[in-house]
N, C-alpha and C positions, 0 to 999 in steps of 0.2 A: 194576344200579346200586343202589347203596344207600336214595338218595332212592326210589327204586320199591318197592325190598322194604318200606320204613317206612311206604310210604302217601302219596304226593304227593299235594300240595294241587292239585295241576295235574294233568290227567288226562296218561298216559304219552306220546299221539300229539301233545301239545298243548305239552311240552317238545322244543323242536327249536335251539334256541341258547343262546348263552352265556347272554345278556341274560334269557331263560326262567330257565334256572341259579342265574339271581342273583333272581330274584324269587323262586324256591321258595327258596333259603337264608334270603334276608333273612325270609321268611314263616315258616320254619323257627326263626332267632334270636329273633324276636320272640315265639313260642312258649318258648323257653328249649329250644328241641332242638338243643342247639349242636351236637353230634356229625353231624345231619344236617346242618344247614346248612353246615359244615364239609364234608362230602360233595357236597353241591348246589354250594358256590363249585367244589369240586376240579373238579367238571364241567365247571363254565365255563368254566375255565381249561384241561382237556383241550382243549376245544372250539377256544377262544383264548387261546394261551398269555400274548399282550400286553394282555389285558382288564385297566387298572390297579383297576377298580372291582370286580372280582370278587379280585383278591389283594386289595383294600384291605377290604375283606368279610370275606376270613378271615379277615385283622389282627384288626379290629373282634372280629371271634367269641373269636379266642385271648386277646384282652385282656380281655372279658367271662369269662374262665376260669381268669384270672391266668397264661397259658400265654404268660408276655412273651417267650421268644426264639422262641416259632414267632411271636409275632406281631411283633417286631421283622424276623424274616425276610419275612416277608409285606408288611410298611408297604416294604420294602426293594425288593423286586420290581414292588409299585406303581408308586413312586417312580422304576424305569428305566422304565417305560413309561409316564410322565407325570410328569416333573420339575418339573413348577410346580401340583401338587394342594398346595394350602397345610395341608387335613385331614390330608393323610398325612404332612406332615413334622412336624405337632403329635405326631399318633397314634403315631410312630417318636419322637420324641422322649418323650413319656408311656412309653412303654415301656420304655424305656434308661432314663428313668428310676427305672423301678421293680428293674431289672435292678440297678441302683447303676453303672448305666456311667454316670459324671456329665459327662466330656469328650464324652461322642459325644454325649449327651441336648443338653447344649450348643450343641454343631453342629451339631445337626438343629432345634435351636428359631431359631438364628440363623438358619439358612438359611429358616425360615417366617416370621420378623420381615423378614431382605429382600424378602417378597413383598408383606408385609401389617404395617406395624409397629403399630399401632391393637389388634392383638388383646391383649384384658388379659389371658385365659388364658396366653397362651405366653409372656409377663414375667412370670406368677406361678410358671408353670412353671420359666422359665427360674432365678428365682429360689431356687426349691426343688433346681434341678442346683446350684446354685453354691453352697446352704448344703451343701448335702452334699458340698461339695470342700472347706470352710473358707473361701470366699471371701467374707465375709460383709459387703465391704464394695459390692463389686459385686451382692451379693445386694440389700441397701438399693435397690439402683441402679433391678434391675429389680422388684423392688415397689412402689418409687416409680412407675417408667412404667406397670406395672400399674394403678395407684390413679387416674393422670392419665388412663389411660383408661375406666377403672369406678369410682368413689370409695365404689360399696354394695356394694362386695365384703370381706365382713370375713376371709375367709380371709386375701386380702393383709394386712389391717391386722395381725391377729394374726402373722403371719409376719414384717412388717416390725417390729412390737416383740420379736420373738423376736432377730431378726440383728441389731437395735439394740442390744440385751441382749447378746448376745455379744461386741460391741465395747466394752459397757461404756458407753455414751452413753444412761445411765437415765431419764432427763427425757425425751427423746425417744422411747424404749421405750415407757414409760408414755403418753405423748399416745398413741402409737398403739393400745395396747391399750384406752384411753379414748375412743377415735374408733370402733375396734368395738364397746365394749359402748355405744355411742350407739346404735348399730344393731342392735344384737341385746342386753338386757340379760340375758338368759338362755343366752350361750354358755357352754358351760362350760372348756372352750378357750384363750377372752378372759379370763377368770378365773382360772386356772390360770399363764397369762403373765404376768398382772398379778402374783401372787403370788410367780412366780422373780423378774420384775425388782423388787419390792420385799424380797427378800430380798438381794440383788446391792446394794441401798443399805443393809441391816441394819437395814428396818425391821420387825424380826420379826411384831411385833403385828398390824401392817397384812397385811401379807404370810399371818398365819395365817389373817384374814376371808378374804380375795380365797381360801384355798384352800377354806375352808368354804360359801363361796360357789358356787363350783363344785362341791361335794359335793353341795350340797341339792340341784341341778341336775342334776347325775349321781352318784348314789351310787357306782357302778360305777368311774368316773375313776383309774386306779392309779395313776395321778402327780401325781393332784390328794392322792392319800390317802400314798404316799411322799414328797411333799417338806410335807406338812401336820406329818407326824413331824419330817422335819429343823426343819422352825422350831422347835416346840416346844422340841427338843432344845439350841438355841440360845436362846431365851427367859429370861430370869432370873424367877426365881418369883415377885417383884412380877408382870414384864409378863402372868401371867397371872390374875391376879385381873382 
């Protein structure tokens, strides 16, 4: 067995089931030796092929590895051997989502909101599928329920002034990029958004701070430092005196 040749954290006579299998993985993941622990789940699952928590294990490992369709296959298998694990239709929907399958990521984040609708992760998730379809107005939707359920989450906030911004409803973009950097005045993120939707009104000037803003915060920012150029570029040689 692989976990053996690597060196078990468990003595060899002392692994004798699934539930063993999944305590040497997890002990394995948490190490960052995913390739074992990836080995240690397979075990379990030799062991017991319907252990949801030993497939939902590997998930977890393949998505710490960006390895999203083995771990979309994994949350999947879970999920027939325990259809109401509310983690695993998150973890299955995070996945697809990164996949850019943004219908399925959908589907699997609703089906974890009929279990649980209160979680603001899986509305901000959910939200994140639906900008990536164009839907941006149902995106607002579940940002909103995201916020009504966590209001210190600035991720959402910036997200919601983002798919506001897309719609074009700039007053409202702005409040919410203005409600994140209440909360964090050093995103640079927040800053960044604030600067598309004050270009989106053609307020250049303003629009160039909000990206410089987020420059001094992250030098690094390449779209804080790409769309800094387009302002300027728009600019009339007053606006930058």
């Amino acid at each position: 067995m692989i976990a053996y040749m690597c060196g078990s954290i468990m003595e060899q006579s002392e692994i004798t089931s699934a539930d063993d299998f999944i305590a040497e993985g997890n002990a394995r993941k948490e190490q960052g030796h995913y390739e074992e622990a990836v080995a240690a789940y397979d075990q379990a699952i030799e062991c017991d092929p319907e252990n949801a928590a030993a497939w939902y294990q590997k998930g977890c490992t393949h998505n710490e590895r960006g390895e999203y369709p083995e771990a979309a296959q994994a949350f999947s298998r879970s999920l027939e051997c325990d259809p109401d694990d509310i983690s695993a239709w998150h973890s299955l929907g995070i996945a697809l989502l990164s996949l850019e399958q943004y219908e399925e990521a959908v589907a699997a984040l609703d089906l974890t909101l009929a279990l649980d609708e209160t979680l603001a992760p899986v509305w901000y998730h959910r939200g994140c599928a639906l900008d990536g379809m164009g839907e941006f107005e149902e995106a607002v939707l579940s940002y909103t329920r995201s916020l009504e359920c966590d209001p210190d989450v600035i991720s959402s906030w910036v997200n919601l002034g983002i798919a506001l911004n897309c719609l074009e409803r700039f007053e409202e973009a702005l409040n919410a990029c203005d409600l994140a950097l209440a909360l964090d005045p050093d995103d640079a993120d927040a800053w960044n958004t604030k600067g598309n939707i004050l270009m989106g009104m053609e307020q250049y000037k303003e629009a160039l701070q909000a990206y410089n803003r987020a420059l001094a915060i992250d030098p690094e920012h390449a779209h804080a430092w790409y769309s800094k150029g387009v302002a300027l570029s728009r600019m009339r040689p007053c606006d930058t005196c």
